[in-house]
N, C-alpha and C positions, 0 to 999 in steps of 0.2 A: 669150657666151663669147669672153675672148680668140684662144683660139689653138684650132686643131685640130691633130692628129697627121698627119703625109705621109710617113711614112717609120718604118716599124714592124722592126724585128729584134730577136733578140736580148733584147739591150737597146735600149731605146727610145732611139736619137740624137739625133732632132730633131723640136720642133714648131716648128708655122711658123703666124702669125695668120692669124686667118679673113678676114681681108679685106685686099687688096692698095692699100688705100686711104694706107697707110705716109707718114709718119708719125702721121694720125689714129688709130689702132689704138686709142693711151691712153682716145680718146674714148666709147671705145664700154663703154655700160652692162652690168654680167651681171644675166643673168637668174636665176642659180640661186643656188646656194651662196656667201657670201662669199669663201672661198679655194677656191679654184682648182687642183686640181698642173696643173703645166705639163712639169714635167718627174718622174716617179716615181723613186726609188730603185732602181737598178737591182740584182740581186742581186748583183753584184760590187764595188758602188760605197757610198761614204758620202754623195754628193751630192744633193740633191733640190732643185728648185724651183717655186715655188707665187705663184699671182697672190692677192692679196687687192685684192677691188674691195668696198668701201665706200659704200653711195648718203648720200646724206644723212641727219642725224640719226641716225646707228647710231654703236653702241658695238662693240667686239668687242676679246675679249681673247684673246693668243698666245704663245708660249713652252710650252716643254715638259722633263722630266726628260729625259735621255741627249742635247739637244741643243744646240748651238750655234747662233744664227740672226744674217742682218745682216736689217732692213729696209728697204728701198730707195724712199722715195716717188717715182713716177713722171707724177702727175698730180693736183693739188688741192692742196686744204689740209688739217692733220687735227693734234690735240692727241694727245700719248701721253706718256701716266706710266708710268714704270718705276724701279723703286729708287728711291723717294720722291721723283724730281726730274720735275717737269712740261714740255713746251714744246710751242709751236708750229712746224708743222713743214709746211715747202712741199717745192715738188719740188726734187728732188735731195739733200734731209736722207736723212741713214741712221742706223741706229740698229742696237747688237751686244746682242744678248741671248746671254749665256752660260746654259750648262747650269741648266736647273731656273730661269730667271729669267723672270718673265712681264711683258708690257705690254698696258695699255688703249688702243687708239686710240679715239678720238671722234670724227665729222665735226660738222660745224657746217650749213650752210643748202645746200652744195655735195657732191657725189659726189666720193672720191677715189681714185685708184687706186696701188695698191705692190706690188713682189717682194720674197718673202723666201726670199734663199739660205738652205738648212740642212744640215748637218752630223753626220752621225750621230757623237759624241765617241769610243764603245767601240769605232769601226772605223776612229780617227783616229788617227797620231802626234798627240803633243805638240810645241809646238816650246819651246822654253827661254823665258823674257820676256825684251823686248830696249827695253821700255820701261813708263813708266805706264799702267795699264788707262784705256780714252775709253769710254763710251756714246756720247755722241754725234757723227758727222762732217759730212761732205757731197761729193757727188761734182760735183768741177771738175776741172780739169785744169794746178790749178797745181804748178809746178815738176814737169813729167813728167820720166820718166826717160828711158830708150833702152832699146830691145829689140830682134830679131830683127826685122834688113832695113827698119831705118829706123822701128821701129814706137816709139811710146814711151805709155806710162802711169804712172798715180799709182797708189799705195796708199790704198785707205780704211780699211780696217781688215788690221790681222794683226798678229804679234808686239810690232811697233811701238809698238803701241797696244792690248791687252788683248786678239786674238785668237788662240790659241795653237793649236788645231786645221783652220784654216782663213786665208788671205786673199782680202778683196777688193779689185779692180782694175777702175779705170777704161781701160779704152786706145784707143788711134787707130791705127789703120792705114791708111798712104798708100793711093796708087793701086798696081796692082801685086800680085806675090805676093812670098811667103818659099821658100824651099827647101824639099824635104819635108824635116819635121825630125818629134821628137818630146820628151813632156817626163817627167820620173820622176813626177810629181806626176800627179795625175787634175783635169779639171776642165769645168764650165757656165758657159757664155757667155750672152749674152744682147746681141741687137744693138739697140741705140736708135738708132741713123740711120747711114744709107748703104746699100748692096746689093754681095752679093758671091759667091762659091760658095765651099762645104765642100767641097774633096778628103778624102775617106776611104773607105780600102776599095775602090778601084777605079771611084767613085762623085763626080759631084762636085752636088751639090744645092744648088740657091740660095736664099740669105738674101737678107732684107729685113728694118726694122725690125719687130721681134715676135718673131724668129726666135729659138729657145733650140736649143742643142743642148750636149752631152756630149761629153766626149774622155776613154778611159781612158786610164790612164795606162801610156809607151811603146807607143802607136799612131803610127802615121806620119798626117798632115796637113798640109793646108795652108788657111788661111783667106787670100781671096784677094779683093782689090777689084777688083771690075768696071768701077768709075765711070771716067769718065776726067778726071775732076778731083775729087771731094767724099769723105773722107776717113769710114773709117767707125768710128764711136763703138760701141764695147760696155763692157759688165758684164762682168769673168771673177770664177769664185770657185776657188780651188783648194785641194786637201789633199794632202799635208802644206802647212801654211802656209809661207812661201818668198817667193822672188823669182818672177814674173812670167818674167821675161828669163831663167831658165835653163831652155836650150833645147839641145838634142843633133843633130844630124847621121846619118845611117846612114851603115855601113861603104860604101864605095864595092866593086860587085861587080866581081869580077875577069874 
């Protein structure tokens, strides 16, 4: 198993990888079920996220009616056909299945391992299209934007490109915090390298690569880097699809 649970409420906020071994984490085989939640739907939320680990020589196919998914390959190699186009696909390929659309992954001679953001549609805004539908991207970090306290990310998928209930974003966050802020939108992160702490709720819990957690939306936080130089890379996926970068401030108390 990738991750266990360390912080149970409510709603489930964060898991965190079973081994502090970070960045390895990717490396490590499952023993059970090919996908994984990692993060469950919470009764308030449209969000969910799920490990699919892949050993070698397996097939499995994903996609489902009422939902939106990205695929995120995180470790190996692994073919997937979807809407009759084929490819090979390494780490950091993503791949959007809309609503009711299914894909085959394959592995070949090697285990591979992916997350796949989902989206529940019925409990989604729509956002209008704001460009041509992509299947496929890749998560790099060219031409980032700017976001909240020097933070900046890309878009891999959302309106831009065929995702209209949902975006995903790649981002960096310096050394350092942001202000408590908050954002209209709800959303899961997912950290692939650096270490840092989640303020929320009075609470502040620390990340490391593996680490997922939840933010609904208009909650106060802060995601915060501990390092004192190494820059920390995450996954964010949010709904309503949107910008990343719009972020809000609380009233100042009098």
């Amino acid at each position: 198993m990738l991750y266990d649970a360390c912080m149970e409420t409510d709603e489930k906020l964060i898991n965190q990888p079973s081994s502090a071994k970070a960045p390895n984490v990717w490396a490590e085989e499952s023993a059970g079920e090919p996908i994984e939640e990692l993060l469950p739907r919470a009764s308030s939320s449209a969000l969910s996220l799920k490990a699919v680990n892949l050993p070698a020589n397996t097939s499995l196919t994903i996609g489902a009616e009422g939902q939106d998914s990205v695929l995120v390959l995180l470790e190996g190699v692994m073919d997937i056909r979807v809407a009759g186009q084929e490819r090979s696909q390494s780490a950091g390929d993503a791949t959007l299945l809309t609503d009711g659309t299914e894909a085959v992954l394959r592995t070949g001679p090697a285990a591979a391992t992916a997350v796949q953001f989902v989206v529940e549609v019925g409990l989604a805004d729509s956002h209008a299209p704001l460009g041509a539908g992509e299947i496929f991207s890749s998560v790099d970090l060219t031409d980032p934007q700017s976001a909240t306290s020097n933070r900046s990310y890309r878009i891999i998928f959302g309106p831009e490109n065929g995702s209209s209930h949902a975006t995903l974003f790649v981002g960096l966050v310096p050394v350092g915090a942001a202000p408590w802020h908050f954002h209209q939108y709800e959303e899961i992160a997912l950290i692939l390298k650096g270490q840092g702490l989640f303020h929320h709720d009075g609470t502040a819990t620390p990340l490391l690569a593996g680490s997922a957690f939840h933010i609904p939306a208009r909650d106060l936080h802060i995601n915060e880097n501990t390092s004192s130089s190494e820059e920390v890379l995450l996954l964010g996926f949010l709904t309503p699809a949107g910008s990343p970068s719009a972020a809000y401030l609380p009233k100042p108390v009098d």
